[in-house]
mmCIF file of the C-alpha atoms, coordinates in Angstrom:
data_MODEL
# 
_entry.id   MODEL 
# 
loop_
_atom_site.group_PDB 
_atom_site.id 
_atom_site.type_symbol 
_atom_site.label_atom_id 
_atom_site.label_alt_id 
_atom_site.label_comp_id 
_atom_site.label_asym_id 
_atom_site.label_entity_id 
_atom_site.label_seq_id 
_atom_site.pdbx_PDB_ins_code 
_atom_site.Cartn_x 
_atom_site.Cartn_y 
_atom_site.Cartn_z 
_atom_site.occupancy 
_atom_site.B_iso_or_equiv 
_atom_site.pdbx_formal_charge 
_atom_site.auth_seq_id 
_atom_site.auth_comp_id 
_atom_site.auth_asym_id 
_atom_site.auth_atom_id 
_atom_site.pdbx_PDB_model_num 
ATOM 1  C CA . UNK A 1 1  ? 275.278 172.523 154.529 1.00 0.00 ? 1  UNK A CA 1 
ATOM 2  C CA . UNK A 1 2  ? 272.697 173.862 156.444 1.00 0.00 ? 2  UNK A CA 1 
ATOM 3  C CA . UNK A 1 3  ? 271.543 170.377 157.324 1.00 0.00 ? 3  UNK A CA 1 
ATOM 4  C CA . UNK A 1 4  ? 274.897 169.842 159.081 1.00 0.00 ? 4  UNK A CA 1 
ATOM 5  C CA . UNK A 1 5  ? 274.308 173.508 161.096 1.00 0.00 ? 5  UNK A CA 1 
ATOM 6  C CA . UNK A 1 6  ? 270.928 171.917 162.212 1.00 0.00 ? 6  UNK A CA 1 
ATOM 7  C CA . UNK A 1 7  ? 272.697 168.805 163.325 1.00 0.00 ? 7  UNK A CA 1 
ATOM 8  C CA . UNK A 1 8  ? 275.583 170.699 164.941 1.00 0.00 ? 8  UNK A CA 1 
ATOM 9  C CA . UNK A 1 9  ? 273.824 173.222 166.757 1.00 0.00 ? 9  UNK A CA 1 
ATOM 10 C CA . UNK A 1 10 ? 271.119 170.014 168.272 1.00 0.00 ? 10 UNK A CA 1 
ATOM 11 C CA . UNK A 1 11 ? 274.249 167.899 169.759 1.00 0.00 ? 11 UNK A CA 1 
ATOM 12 C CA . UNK A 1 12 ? 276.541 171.063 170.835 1.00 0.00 ? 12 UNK A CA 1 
ATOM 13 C CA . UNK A 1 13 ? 273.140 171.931 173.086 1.00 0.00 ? 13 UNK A CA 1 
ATOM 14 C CA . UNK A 1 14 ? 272.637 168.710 174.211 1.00 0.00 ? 14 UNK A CA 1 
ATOM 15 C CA . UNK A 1 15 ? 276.282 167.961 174.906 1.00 0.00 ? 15 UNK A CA 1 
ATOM 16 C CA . UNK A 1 16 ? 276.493 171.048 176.836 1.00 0.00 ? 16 UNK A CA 1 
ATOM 17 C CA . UNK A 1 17 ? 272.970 170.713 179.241 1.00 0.00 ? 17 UNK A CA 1 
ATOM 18 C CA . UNK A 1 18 ? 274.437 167.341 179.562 1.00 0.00 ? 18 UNK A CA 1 
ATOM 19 C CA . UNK A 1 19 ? 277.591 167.730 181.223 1.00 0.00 ? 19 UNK A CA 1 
ATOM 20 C CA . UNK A 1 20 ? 277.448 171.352 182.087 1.00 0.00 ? 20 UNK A CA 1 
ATOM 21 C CA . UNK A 1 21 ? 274.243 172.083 182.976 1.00 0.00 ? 21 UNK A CA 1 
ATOM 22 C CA . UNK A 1 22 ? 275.283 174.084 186.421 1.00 0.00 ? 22 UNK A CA 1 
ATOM 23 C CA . UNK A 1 23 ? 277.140 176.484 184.586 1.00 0.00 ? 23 UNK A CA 1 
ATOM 24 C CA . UNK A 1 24 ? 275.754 180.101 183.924 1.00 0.00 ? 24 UNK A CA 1 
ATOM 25 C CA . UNK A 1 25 ? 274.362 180.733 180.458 1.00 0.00 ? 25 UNK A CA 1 
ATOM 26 C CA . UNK A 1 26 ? 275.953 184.024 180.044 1.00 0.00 ? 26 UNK A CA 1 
ATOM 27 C CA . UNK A 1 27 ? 279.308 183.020 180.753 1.00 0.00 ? 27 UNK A CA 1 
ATOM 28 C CA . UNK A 1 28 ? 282.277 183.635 178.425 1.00 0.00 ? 28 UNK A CA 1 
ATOM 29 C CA . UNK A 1 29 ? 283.631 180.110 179.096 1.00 0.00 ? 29 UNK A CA 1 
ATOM 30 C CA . UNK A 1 30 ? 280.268 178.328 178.307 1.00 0.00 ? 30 UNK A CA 1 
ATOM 31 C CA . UNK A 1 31 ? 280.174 180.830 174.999 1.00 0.00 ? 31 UNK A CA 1 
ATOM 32 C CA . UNK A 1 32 ? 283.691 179.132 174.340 1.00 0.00 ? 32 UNK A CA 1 
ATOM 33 C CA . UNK A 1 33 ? 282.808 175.524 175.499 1.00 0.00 ? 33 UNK A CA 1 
ATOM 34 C CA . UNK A 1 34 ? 279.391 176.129 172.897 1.00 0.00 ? 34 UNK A CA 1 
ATOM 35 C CA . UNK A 1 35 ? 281.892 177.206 170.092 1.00 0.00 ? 35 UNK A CA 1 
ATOM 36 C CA . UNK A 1 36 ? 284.224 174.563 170.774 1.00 0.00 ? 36 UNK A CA 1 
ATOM 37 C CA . UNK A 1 37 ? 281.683 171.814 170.682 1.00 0.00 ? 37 UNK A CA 1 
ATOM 38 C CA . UNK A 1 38 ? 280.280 173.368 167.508 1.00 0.00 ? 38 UNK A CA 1 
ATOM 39 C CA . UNK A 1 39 ? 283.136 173.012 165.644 1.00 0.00 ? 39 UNK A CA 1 
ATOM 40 C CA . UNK A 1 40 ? 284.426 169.400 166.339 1.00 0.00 ? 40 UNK A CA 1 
ATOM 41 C CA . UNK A 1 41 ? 280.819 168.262 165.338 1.00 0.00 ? 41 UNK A CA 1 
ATOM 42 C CA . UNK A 1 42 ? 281.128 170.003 162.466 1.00 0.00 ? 42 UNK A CA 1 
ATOM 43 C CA . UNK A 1 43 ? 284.722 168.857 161.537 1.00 0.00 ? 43 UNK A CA 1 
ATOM 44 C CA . UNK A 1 44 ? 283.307 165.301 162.149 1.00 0.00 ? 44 UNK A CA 1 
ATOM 45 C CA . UNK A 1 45 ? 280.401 165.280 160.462 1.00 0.00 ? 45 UNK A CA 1 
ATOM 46 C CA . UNK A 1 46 ? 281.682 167.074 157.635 1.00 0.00 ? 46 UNK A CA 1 
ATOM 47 C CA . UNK A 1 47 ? 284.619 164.270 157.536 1.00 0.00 ? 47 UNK A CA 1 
ATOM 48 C CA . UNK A 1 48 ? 281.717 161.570 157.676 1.00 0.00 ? 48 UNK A CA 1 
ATOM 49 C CA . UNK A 1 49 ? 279.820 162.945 154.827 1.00 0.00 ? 49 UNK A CA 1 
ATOM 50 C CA . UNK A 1 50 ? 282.862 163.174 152.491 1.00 0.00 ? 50 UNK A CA 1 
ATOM 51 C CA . UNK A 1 51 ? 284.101 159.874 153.294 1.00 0.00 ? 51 UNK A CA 1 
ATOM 52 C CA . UNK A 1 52 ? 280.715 158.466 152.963 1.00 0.00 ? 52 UNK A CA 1 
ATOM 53 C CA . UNK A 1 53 ? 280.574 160.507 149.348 1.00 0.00 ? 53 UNK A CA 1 
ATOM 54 C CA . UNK A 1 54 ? 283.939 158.860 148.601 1.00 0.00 ? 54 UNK A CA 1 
ATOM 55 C CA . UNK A 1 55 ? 282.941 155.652 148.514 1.00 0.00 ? 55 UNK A CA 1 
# 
């Protein structure tokens, strides 16, 4: 698991500096954006590595 929190927490930050790099760091909608992010890469991932463990 804490492989997928490496993984997750690499693409949410390069996501975000890629598409919202003007934004200010210390904003409460980039904190949400971050979170947001975080989340769907881990539901996906987490949805790849089952169905790969299916198989």
């Amino acid at each position: 698991m804490e492989r997928i929190e490496n993984i997750v927490d690499y693409n949410a930050e390069l996501f975000i500096k890629k598409h919202f790099s003007n934004l200010n760091e210390n904003d409460k909608m980039v904190k949400a954006m971050r979170s947001s992010v975080k989340d769907t890469i881990k539901r996906a991932l987490a949805a790849y590595d089952g169905g790969r463990f299916k198989q």
